[in-house]
ROBA-578435 format. One line per 3 residues: number of its first residue (from 0); their letters; for each residue x, y, z of N, C-alpha, C. Coordinates in steps of 0.02 Angstrom, whole numbers, padded with zeros to 5 digits. Layout:
BEGIN
NUM = A = X/Y/Z/X/Y/Z/X/Y/Z  ...
***
This chain:
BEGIN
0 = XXX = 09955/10491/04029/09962/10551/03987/09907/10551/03935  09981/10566/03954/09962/10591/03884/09972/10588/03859  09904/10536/03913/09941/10566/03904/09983/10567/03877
3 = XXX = 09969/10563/03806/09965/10586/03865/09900/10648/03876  09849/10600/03830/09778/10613/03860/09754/10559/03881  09693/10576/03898/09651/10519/03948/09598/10516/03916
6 = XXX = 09585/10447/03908/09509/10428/03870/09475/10455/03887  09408/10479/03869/09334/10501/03902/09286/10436/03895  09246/10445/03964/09184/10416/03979/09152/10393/03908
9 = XXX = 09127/10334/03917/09083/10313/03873/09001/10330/03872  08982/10375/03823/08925/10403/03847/08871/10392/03788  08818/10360/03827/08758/10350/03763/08695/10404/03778
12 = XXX = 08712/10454/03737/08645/10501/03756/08572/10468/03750  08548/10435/03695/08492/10408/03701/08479/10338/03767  08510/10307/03786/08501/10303/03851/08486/10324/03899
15 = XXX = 08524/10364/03897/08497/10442/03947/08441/10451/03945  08414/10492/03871/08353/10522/03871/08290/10466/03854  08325/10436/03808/08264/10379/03798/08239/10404/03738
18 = XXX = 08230/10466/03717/08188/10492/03654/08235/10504/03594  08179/10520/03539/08213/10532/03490/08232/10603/03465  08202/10637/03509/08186/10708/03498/08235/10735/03536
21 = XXX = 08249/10694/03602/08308/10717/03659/08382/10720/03597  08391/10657/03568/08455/10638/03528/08443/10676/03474  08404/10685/03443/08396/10731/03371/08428/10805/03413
24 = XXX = 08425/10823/03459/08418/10912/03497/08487/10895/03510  08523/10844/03538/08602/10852/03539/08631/10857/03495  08614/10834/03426/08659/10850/03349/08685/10916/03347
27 = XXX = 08648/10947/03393/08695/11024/03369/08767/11027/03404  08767/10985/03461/08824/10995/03509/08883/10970/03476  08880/10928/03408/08940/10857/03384/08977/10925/03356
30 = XXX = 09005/10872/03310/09078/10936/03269/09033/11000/03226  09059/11061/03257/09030/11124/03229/09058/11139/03155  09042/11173/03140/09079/11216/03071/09147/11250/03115
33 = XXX = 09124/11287/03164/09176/11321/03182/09221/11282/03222  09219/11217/03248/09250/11171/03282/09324/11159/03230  09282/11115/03158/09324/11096/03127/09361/11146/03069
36 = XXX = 09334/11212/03072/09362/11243/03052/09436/11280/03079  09433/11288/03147/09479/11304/03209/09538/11246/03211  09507/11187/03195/09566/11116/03213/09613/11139/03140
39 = XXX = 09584/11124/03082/09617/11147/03002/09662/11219/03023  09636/11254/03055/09664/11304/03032/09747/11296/03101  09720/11250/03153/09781/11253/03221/09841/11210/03166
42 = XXX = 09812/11161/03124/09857/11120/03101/09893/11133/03017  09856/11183/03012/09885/11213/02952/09975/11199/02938  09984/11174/02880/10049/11147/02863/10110/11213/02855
45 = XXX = 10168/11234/02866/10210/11293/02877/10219/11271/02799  10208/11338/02769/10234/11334/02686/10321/11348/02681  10362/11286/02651/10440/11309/02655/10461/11313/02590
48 = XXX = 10515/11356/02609/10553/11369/02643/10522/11430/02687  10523/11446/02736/10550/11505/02765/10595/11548/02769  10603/11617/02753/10686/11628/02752/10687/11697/02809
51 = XXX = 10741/11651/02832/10765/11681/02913/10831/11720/02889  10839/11794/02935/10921/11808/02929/10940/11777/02950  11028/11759/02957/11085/11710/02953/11117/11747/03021
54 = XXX = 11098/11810/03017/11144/11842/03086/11106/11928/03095  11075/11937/03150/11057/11879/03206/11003/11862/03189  10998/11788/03233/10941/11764/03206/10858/11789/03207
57 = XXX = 10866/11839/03253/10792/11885/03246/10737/11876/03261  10756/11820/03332/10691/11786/03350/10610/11839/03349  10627/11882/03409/10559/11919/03441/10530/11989/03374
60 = XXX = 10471/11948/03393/10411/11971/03344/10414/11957/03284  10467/11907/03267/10470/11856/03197/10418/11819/03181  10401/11806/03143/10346/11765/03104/10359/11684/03117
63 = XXX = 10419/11664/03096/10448/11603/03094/10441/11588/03164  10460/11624/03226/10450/11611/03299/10383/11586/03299  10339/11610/03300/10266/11605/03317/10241/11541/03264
66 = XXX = 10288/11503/03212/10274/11450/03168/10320/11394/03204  10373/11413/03244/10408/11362/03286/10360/11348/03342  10321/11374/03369/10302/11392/03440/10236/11339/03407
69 = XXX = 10213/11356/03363/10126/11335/03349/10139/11248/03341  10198/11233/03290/10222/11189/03271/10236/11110/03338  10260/11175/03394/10290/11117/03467/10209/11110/03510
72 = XXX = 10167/11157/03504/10114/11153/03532/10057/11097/03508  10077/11054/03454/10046/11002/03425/10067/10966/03456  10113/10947/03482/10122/10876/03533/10077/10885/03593
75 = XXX = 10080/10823/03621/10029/10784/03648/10055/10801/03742  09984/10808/03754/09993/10827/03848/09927/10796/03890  09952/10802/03925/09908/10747/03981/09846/10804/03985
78 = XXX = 09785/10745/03957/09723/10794/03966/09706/10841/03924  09772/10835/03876/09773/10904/03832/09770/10975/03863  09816/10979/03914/09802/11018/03966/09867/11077/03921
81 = XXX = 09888/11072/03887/09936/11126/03859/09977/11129/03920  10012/11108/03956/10050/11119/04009/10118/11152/03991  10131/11214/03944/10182/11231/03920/10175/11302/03908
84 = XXX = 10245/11356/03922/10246/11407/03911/10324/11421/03871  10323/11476/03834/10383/11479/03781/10396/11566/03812  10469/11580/03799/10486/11634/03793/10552/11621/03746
87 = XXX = 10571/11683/03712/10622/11674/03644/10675/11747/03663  10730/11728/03633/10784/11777/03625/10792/11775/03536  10848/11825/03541/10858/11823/03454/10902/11764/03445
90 = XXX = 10910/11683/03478/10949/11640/03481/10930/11579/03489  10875/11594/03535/10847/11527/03575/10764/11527/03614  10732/11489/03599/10666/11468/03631/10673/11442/03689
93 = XXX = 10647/11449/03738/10647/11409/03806/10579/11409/03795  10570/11319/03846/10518/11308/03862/10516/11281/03925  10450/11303/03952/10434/11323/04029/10385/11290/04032
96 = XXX = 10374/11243/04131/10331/11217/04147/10262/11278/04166  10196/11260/04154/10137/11304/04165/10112/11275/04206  10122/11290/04283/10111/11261/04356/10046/11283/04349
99 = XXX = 10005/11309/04321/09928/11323/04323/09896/11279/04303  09939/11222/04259/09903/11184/04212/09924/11111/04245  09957/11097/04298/09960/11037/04338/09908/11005/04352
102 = XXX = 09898/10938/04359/09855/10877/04349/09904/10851/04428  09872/10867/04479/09895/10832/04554/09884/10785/04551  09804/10754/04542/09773/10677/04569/09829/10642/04513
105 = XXX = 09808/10662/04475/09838/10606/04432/09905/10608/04431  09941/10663/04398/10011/10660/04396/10046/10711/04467  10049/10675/04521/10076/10718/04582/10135/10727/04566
108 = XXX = 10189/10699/04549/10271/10704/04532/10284/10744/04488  10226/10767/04445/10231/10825/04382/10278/10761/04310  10266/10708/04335/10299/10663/04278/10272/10680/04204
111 = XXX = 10210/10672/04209/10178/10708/04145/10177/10753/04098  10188/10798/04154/10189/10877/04145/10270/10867/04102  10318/10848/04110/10384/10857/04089/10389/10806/04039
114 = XXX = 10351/10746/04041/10354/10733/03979/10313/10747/03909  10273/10770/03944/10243/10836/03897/10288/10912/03846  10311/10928/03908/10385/10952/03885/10417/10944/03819
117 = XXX = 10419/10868/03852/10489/10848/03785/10441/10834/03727  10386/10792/03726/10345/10802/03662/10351/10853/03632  10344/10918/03664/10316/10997/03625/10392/11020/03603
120 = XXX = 10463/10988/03666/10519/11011/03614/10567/10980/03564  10528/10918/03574/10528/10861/03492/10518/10883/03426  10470/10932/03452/10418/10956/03379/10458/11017/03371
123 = XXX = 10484/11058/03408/10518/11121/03386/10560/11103/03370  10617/11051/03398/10684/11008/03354/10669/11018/03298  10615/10969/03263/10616/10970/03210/10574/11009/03175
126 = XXX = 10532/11050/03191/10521/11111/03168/10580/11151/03145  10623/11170/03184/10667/11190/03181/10712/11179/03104  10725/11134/03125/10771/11091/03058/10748/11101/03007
129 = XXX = 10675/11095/02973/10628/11119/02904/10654/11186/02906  10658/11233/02958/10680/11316/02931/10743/11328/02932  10778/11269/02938/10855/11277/02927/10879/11300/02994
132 = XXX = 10868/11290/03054/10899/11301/03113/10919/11223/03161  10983/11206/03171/11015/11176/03217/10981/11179/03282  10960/11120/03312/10932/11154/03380/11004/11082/03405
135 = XXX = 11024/11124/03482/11039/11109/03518/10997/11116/03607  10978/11044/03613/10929/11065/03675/10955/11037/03751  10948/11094/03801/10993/11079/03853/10922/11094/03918
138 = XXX = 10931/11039/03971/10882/11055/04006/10899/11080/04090  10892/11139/04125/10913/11161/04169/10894/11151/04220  10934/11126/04247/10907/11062/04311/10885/11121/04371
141 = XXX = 10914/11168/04378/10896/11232/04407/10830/11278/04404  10804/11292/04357/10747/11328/04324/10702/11286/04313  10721/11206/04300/10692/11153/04268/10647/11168/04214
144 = XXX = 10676/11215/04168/10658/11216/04112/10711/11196/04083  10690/11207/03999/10731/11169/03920/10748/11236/03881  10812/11254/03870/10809/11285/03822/10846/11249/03758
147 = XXX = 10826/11301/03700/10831/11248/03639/10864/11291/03613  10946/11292/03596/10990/11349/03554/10978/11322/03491  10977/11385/03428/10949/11390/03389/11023/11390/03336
150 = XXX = 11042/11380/03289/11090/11420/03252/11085/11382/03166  11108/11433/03119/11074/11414/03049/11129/11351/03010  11065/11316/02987/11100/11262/02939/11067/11242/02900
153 = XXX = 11088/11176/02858/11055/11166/02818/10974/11172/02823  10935/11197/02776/10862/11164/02799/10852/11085/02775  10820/11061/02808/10789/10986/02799/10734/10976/02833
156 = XXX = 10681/10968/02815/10629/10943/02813/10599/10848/02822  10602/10814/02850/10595/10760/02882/10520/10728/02862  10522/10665/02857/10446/10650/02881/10416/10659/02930
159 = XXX = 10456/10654/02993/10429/10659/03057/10391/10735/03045  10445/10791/03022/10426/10858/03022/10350/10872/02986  10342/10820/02929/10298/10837/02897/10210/10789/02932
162 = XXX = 10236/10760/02975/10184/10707/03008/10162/10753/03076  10201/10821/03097/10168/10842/03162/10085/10866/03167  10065/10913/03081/09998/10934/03086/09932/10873/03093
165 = XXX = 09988/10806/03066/09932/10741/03065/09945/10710/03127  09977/10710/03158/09982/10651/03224/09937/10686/03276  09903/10615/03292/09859/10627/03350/09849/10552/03401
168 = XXX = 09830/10568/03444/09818/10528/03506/09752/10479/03467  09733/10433/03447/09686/10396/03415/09655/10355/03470  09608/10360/03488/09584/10315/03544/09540/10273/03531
171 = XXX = 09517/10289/03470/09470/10220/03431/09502/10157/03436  09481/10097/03399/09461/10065/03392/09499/10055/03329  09561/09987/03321/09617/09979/03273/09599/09917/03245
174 = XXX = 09608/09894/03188/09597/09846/03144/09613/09780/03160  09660/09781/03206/09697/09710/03231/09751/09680/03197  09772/09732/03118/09827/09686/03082/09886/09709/03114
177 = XXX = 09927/09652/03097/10008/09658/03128/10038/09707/03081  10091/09746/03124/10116/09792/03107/10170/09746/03085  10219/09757/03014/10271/09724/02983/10351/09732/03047
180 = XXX = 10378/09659/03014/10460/09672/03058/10486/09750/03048  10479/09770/02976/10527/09810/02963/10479/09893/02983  10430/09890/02982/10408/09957/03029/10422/09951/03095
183 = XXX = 10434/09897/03148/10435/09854/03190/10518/09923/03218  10559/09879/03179/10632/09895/03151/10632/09990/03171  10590/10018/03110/10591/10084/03134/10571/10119/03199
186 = XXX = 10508/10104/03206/10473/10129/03271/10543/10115/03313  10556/10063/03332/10597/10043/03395/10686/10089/03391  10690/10117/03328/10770/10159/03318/10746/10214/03340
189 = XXX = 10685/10247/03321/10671/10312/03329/10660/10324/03384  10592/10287/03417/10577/10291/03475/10625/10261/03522  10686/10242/03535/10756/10239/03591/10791/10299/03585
192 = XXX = 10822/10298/03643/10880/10354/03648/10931/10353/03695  10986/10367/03722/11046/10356/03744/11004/10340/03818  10963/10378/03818/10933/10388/03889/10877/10365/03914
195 = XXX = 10844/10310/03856/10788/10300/03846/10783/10255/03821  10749/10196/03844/10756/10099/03827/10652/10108/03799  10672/10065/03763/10587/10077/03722/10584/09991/03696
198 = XXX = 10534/09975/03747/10518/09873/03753/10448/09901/03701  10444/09833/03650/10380/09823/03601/10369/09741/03605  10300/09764/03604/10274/09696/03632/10220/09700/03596
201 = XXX = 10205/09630/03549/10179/09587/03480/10135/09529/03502  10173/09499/03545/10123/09430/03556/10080/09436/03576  10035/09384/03579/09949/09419/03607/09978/09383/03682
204 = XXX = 10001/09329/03697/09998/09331/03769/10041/09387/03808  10072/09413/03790/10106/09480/03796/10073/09540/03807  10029/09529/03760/09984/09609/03751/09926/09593/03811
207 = XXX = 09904/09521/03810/09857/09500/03875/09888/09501/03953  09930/09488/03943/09971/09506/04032/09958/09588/04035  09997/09615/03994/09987/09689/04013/09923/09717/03996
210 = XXX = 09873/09703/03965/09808/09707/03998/09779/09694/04069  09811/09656/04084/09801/09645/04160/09813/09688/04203  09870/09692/04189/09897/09765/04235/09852/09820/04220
213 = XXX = 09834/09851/04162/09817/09906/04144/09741/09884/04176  09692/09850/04170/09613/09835/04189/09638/09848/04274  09683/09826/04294/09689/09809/04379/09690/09890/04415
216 = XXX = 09742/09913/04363/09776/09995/04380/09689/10028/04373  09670/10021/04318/09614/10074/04292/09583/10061/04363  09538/10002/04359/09492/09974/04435/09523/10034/04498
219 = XXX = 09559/10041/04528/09590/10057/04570/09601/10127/04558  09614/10170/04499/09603/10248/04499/09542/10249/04496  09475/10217/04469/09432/10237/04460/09415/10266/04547
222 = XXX = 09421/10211/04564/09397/10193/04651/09436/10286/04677  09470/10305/04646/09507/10388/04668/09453/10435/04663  09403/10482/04702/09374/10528/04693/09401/10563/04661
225 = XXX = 09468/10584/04678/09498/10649/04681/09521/10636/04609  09558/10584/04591/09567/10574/04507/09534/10583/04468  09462/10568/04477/09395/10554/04442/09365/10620/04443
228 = XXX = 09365/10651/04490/09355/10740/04498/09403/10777/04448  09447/10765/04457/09511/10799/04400/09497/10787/04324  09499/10730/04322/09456/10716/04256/09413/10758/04224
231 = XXX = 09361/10740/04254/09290/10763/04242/09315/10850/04202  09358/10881/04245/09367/10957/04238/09407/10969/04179  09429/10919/04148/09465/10916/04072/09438/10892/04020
234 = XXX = 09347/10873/04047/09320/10840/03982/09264/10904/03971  09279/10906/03895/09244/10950/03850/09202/10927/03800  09108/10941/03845/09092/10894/03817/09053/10906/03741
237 = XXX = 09074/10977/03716/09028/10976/03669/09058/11009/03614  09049/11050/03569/09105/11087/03513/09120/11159/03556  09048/11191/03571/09051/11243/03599/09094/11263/03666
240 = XXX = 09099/11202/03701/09132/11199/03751/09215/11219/03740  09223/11146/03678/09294/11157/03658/09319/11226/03630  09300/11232/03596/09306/11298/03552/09308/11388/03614
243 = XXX = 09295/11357/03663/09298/11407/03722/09341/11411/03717  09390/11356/03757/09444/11317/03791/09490/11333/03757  09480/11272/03714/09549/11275/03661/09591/11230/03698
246 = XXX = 09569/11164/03742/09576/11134/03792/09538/11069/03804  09587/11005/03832/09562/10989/03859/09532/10917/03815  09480/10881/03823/09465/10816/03825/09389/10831/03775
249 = XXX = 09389/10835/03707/09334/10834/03667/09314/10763/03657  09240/10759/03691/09192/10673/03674/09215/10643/03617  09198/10690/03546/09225/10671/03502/09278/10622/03474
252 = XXX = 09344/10640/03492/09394/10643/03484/09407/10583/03520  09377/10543/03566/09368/10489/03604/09323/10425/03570  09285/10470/03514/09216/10413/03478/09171/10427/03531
255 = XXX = 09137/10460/03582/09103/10464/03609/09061/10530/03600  08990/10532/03592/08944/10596/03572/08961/10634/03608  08930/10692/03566/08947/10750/03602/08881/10788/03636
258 = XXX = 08886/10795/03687/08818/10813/03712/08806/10900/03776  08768/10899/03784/08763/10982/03812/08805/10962/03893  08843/11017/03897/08897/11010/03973/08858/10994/04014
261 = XXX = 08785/11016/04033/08721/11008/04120/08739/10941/04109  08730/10904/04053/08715/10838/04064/08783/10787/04046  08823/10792/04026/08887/10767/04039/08904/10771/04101
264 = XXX = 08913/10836/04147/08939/10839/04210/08878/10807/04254  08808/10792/04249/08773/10760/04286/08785/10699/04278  08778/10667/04227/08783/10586/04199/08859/10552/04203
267 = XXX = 08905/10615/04208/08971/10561/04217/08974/10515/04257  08972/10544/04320/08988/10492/04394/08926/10417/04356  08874/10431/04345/08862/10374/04333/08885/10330/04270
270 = XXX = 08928/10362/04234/08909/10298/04172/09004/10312/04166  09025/10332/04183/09093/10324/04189/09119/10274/04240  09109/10212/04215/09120/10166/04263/09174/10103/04266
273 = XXX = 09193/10082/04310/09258/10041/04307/09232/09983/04233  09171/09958/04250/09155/09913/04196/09147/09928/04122  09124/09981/04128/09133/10004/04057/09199/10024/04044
276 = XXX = 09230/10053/04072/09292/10076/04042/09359/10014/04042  09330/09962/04060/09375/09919/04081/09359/09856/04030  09309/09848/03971/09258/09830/03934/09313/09876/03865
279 = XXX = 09329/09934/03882/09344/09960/03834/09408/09965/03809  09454/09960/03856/09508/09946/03866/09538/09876/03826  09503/09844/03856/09517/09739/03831/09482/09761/03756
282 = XXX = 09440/09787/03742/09419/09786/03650/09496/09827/03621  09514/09876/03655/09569/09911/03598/09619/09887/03608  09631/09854/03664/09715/09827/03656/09690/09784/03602
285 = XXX = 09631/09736/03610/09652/09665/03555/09639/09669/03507  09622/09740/03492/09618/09759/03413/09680/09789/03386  09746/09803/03424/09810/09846/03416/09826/09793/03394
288 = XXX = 09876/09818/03374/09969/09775/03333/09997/09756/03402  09999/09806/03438/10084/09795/03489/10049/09868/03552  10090/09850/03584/10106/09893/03650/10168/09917/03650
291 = XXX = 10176/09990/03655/10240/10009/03660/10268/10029/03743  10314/10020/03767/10346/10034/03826/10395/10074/03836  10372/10145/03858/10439/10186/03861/10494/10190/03948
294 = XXX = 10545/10173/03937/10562/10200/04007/10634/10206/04011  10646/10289/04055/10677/10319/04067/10754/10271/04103  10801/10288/04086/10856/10249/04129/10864/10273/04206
297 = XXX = 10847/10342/04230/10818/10368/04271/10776/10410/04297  10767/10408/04347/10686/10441/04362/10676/10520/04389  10683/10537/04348/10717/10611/04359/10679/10689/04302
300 = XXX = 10679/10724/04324/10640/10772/04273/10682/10767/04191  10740/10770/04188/10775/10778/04126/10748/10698/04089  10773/10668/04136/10751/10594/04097/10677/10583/04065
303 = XXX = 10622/10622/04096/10560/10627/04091/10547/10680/04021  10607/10714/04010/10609/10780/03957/10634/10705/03900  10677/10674/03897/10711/10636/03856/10662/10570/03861
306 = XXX = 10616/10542/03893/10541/10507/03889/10513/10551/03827  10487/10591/03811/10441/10630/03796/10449/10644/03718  10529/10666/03724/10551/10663/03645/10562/10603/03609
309 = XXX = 10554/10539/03650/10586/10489/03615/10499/10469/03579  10467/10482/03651/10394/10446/03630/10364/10487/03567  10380/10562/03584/10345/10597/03503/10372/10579/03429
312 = XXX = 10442/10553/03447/10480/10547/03369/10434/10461/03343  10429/10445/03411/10391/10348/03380/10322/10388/03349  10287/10437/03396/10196/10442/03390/10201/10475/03301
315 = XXX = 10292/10519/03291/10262/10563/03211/10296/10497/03155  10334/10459/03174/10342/10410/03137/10303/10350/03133  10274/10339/03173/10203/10296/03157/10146/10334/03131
318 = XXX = 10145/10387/03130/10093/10445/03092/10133/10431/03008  10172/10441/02997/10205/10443/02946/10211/10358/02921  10212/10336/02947/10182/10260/02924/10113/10237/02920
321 = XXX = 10056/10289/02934/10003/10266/02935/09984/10226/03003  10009/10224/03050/09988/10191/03120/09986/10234/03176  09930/10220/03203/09903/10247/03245/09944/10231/03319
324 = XXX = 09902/10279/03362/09930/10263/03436/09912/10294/03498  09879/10271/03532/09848/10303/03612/09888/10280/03674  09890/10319/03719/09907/10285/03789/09861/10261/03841
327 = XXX = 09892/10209/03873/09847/10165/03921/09885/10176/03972  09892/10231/04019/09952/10234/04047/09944/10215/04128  09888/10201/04129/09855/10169/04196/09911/10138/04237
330 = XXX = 09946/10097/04212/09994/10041/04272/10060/10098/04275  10051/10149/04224/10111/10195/04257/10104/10252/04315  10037/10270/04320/10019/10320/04373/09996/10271/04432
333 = XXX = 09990/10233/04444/09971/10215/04510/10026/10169/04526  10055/10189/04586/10114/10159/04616/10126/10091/04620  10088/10073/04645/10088/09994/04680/10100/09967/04577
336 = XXX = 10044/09964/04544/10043/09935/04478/10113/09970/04435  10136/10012/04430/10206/10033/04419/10261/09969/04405  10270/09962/04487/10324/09916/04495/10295/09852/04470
339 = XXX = 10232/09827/04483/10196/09766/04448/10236/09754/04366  10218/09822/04362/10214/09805/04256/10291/09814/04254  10346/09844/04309/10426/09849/04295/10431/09776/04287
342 = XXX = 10411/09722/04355/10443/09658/04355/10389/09607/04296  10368/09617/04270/10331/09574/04228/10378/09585/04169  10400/09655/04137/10423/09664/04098/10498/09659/04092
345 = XXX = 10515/09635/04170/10601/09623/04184/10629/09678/04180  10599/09741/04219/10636/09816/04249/10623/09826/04280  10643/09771/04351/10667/09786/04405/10714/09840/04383
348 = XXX = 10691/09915/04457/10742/09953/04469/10739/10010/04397  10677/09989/04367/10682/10072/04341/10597/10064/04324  10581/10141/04286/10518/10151/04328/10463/10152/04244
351 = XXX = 10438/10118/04221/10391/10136/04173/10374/10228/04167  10381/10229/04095/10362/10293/04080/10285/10288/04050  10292/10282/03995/10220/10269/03958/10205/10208/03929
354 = XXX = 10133/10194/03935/10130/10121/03896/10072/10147/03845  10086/10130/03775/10060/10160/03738/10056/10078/03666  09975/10081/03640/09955/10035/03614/09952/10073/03537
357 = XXX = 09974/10021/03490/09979/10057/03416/09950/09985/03367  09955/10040/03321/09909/09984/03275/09873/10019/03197  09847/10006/03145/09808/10044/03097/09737/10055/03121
360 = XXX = 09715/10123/03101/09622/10105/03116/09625/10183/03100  09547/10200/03111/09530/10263/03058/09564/10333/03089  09562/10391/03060/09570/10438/03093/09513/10471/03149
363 = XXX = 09516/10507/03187/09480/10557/03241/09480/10592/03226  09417/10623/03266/09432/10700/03259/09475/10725/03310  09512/10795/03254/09575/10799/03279/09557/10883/03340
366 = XXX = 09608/10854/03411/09603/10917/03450/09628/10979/03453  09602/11011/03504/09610/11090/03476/09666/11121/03514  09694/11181/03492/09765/11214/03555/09749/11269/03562
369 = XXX = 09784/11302/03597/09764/11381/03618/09813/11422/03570  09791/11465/03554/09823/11513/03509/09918/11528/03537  09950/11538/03496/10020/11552/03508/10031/11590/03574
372 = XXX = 09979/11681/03565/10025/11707/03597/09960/11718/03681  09927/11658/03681/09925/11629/03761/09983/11596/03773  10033/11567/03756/10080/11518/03786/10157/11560/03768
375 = XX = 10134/11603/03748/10208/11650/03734/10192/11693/03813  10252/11698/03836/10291/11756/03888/10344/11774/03871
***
């Protein structure tokens, strides 16, 4: 995931070109004015209270709708592929899978895609709750969508609530200090759920086994054309690019330059390579705190909706603690390494969701979403 995004290629433009004049002419491609002006303005904080009628609640063409909707669209999706569509009553938001926005090579089961889902209806939960609405969320095994009944209560406002415009996928490069017992303590309440077992793992020979898995898994998608093709079509390699989109995999946002698309899409296949990325991998785990392990009690789309929320409430409460967090989710998409990293970790018989590495280290630049009413129907 997102993924539940996916690292980008490690790319040295002056390698490439060799000159100084080549690398001086890419500076225009890095963070624009209008880049980072677009991110500030996607993450803009909801000023509260809000005040909603009490009866009925008055969803369509409400203001507050389109601040719930912007609010769930900050969680995190494989590729940053926005894989989500909303429609609203005067009661309730549903949220809908966006089969346009499927990731085959990589995620064929649509596992992603649905735990993507539950990220985006994590964030409306508690979106929700800051404007004083109760969500009750039920997922329809039929439609295989989520709808989220709405009804008025107290308002409360949360840290988590107030950590969604800051949380992001961090793929840099983390300091290496240990994260304390007692943040330890939190992460692990928030991030569980009735339905949802969440393993954290501290020791370095711990964090080095499942490096193993993850370098072995990576080796082996790389070797995937068809994965590596999919990829490629989600990386955005320059501001201008992003700022198209509103989508997708910014260099940046990875620590990697940003350079003109001819030459990203020529130079990938070569410098996107098992060794480098496998080089890169072993530097950020052993610079993390811990590895987090999410997994579902079963393997099933709802369970994958209840993956998703458990993992966003850990990603806005480690935001809200100041700790960072990316996924390495390599030993969970490729089959064979799956079951590897179940029995190492003693889950036999159920199926890894996400494996995700946390830790302190600087902020990124933060990615971009598509405007509200693309994802409204």
């Amino acid at each position: 995931m997102v993924a539940m995004s996916r690292r980008v290629f490690a790319l040295s433009a002056c390698g490439i070109a060799g000159t100084a004049s080549f690398v001086s002419g890419c500076s225009s491609f890095g963070m624009s004015d209008e880049y980072e002006a677009l991110a500030s303005q996607i993450r803009q904080p909801v000023a509260l209270p809000i005040k909603l009628p009490v009866t009925p609640l008055e969803f369509e063409g409400n203001a507050p709708t389109s601040e719930l909707v912007r609010y769930a669209t900050l969680a995190p999706s494989s590729h940053n592929t926005q894989c989500w569509k909303f429609s609203a009553t005067e009661t309730s938001i549903t949220l809908l899978p966006d089969l346009a926005r499927r990731c085959p090579a990589v995620d064929p089961d649509d596992h992603h895609l649905f735990v993507s889902l539950g990220c985006a209806t994590e964030n409306l939960v508690q979106a929700a709750l800051a404007h004083g609405l109760h969500a009750d969320v039920v997922f329809d095994d039929i439609r295989e969508n989520i709808r989220v009944e709405l009804r008025p209560t107290a308002p409360r406002s949360s840290a988590l609530f107030h950590a969604i415009p800051l949380r992001q996928v961090t793929r840099g490069d983390y300091d290496g200090a240990a994260v304390s017992a007692a943040e330890l303590d939190v992460l692990q309440r928030v991030g569980s759920g009735p339905q949802v077992r969440l393993v954290l793992l501290t020791g370095r020979p711990a964090l080095e086994h499942v490096l193993g898995q993850i370098i072995g898994a990576n080796s082996r998608q790389m070797a995937d054309a068809g994965f590596v093709a999919e990829l490629k079509t989600w990386i955005r390699f320059n501001a201008s690019d992003a700022v198209l989109t509103r989508d997708g995999l910014f260099s940046p946002t990875s620590g990697n330059p940003a350079i003109p698309g001819w030459l990203g899409r020529l130079a990938f296949g070569m410098l996107f390579t098992p060794v480098s990325e496998n080089d890169k991998i072993a530097r950020q785990i052993r610079s993390s705190a811990g590895i987090a392990v999410f997994v579902g009690l079963s393997a099933d789309k709802a369970h994958w909706v209840e993956v998703g929320r458990c993992y966003e409430r850990f990603a806005l409460q480690a935001t809200a603690l100041g700790i960072r967090n990316a996924h390495l989710n390599q030993p969970v998409e490729v089959p064979s390494s799956r079951s590897s990293l179940a029995r190492a970790l003693g889950l036999d018989g159920y199926r890894p969701d996400l494996v995700v590495r946390f830790g302190r280290g600087p902020t990124m630049p933060f990615s971009l979403r598509r405007p509200v009413s693309a994802v409204m129907v």
